[in-house]
C-alpha positions as CSV (number, residue, x, y, z in Angstrom):
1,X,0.0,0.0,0.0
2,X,0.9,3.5,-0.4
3,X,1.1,5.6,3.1
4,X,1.2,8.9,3.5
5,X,1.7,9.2,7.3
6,X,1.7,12.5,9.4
7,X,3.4,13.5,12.4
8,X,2.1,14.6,15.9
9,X,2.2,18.2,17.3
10,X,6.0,17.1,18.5
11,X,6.8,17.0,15.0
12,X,8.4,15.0,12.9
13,X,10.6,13.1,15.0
14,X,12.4,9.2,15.1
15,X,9.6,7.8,16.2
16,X,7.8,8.9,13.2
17,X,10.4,7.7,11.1
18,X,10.8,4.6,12.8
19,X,6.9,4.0,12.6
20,X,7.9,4.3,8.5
21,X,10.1,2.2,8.3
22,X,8.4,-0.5,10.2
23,X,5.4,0.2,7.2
24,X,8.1,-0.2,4.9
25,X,9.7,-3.3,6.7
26,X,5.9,-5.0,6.2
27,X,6.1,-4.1,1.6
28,X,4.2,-0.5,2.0
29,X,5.8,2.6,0.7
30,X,5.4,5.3,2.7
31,X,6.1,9.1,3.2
32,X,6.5,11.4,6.0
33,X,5.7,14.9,5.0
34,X,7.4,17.5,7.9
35,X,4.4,19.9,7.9
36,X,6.8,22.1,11.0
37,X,9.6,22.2,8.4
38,X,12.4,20.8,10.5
39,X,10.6,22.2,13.8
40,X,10.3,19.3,16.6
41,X,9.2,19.5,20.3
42,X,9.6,18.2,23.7
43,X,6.3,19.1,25.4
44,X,2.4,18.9,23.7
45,X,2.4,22.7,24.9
46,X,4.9,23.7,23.0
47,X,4.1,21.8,19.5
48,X,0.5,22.8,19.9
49,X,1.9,26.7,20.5
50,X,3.3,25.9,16.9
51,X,0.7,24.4,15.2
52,X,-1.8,27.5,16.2
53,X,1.0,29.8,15.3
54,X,1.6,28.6,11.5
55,X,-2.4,28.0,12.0
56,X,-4.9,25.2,10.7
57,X,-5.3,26.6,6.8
58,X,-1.7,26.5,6.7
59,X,-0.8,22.6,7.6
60,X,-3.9,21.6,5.4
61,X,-2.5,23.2,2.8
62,X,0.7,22.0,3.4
63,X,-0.9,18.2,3.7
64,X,-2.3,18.8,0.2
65,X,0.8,19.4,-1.3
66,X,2.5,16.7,0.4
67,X,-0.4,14.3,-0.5
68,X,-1.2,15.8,-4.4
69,X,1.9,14.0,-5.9
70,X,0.8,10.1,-4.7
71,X,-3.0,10.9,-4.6
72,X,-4.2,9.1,-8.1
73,X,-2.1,5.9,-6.6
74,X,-5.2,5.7,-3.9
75,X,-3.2,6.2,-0.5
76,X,-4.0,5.4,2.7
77,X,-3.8,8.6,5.4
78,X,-2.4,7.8,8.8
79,X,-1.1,9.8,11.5
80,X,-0.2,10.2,14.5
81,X,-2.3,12.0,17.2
82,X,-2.8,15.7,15.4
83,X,-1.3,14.0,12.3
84,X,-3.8,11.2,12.8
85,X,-6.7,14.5,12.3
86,X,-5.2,15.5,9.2
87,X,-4.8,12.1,8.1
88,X,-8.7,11.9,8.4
89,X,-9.8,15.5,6.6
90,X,-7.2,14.5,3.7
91,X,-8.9,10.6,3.6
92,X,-12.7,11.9,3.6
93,X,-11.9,14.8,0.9
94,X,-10.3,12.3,-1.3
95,X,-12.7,9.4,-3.5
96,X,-9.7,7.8,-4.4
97,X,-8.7,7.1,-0.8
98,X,-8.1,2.9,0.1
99,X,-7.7,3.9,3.7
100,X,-7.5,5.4,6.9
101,X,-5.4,4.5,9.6
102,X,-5.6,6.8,13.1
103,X,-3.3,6.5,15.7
104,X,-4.2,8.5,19.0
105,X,-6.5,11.1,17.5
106,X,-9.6,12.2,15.3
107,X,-11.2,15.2,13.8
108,X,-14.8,17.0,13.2
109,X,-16.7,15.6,10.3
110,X,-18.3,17.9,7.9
111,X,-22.1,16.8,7.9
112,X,-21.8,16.4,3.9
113,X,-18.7,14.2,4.5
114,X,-19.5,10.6,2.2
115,X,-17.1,8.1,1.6
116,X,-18.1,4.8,0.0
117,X,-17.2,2.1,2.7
118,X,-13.7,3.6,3.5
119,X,-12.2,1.4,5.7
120,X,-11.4,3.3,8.8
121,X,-9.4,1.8,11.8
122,X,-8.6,4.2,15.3
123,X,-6.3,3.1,17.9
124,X,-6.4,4.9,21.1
125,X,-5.5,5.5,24.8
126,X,-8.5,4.5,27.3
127,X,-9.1,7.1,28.7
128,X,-7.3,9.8,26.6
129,X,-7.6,13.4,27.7
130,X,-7.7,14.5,24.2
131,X,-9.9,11.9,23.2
132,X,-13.0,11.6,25.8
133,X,-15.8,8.8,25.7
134,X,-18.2,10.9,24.5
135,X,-16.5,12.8,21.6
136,X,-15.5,9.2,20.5
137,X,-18.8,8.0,20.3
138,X,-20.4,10.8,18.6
139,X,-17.0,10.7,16.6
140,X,-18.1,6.9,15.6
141,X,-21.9,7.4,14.9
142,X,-20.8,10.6,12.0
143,X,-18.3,8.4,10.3
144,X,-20.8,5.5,10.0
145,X,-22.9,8.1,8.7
146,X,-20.8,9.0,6.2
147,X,-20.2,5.5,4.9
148,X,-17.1,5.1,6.8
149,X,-16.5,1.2,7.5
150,X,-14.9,1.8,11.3
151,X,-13.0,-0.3,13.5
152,X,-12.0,1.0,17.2
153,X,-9.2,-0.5,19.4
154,X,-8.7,0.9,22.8
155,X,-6.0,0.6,25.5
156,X,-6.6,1.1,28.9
157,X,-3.9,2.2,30.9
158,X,-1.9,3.7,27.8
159,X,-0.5,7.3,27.9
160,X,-2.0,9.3,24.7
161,X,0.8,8.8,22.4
162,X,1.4,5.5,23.7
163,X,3.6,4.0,20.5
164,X,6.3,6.7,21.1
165,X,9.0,5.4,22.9
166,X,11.0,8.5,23.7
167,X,7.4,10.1,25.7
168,X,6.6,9.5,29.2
169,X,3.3,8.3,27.7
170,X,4.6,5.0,26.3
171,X,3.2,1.8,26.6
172,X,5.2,-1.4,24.9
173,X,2.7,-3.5,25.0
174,X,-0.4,-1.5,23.9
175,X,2.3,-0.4,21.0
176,X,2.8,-3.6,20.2
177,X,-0.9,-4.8,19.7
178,X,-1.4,-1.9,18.1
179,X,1.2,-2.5,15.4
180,X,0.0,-6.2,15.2
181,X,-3.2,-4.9,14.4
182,X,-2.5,-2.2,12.3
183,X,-0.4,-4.5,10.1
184,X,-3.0,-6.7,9.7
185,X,-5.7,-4.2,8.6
186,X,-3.1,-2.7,5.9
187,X,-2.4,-6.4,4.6
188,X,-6.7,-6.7,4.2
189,X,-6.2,-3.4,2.0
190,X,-4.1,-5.0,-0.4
191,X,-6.9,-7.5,-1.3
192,X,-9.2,-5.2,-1.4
């Protein structure tokens, strides 16, 4: 499959790039666009200071660009927490889309949003302070309604970036199953 994979608010940093390559490792070609331009950070505060700075037009347009080259190949969008929402606006704006694969995060749904069956999986901390119970839910019923075909893993226990190993939210083993699992849902896109 082709990848296009986005970085959290801490930028694009080795844990990002080792995320690729374990993509790469399984057959999938994938790229890492640096919507911060080279910019990476230690705290959440600080890379979502950023990210309002440069502000939300911006990065989506920057996204765009990064995705417009591979687009016609029919990508899957994944990302990583922040990444992981503009993973999803690129993946529901784009009919050519094979999937979407969000780690740690979501975003609003436009009420015209319609995909046709776009296989959707979301992996995410229970509970996750930037994800609560009730936005997920709502979050669930509007891609369903949109045609989405959605799958939901959760970890309880796990910090909200959970796969990073360099954060104090890290969790091995919820990484782990999440990889497992993520693997195995890009593998059923190839067939598809």
């Amino acid at each position: 499959m082709d990848i296009m994979l986005f970085h959290s608010t801490f930028g694009l940093r080795q844990a990002v790039r080792d995320a690729a390559d374990r993509l790469r490792a399984a057959g999938h070609e994938v790229w890492t666009p640096d919507l911060f331009e080279g910019r990476t950070f230690e705290t959440v505060e600080e890379g979502m200071a950023f990210r309002d700075e440069i502000g939300k037009d911006e990065l989506l347009k920057r996204a765009i660009l990064a995705a417009a080259p591979y687009s016609e190949r029919g990508l899957v969008y994944a990302g990583f927490s922040f990444g992981a929402a503009t993973a999803q606006t690129l993946a529901l704006g784009d009919d050519k889309a094979r999937g979407l694969l969000l780690l740690h995060g979501t975003s609003d749904i436009a009420e015209n949003a319609s995909v046709d069956q776009l296989p959707v999986q979301l992996h995410v901390a229970e509970p996750d302070p930037f994800e609560p119970d009730d936005w997920l839910t709502a979050w669930y019923l509007r891609m369903g309604k949109a045609g989405a075909d959605v799958e939901v893993y959760r970890y309880a226990g796990a910090g909200h970036i959970y796969t990073d190993p360099s954060l104090p939210d890290y969790d091995e083993e919820a990484a782990e199953a999440t990889w497992r699992v993520a693997l195995g849902f890009l593998d059923s896109l190839r067939t598809s």
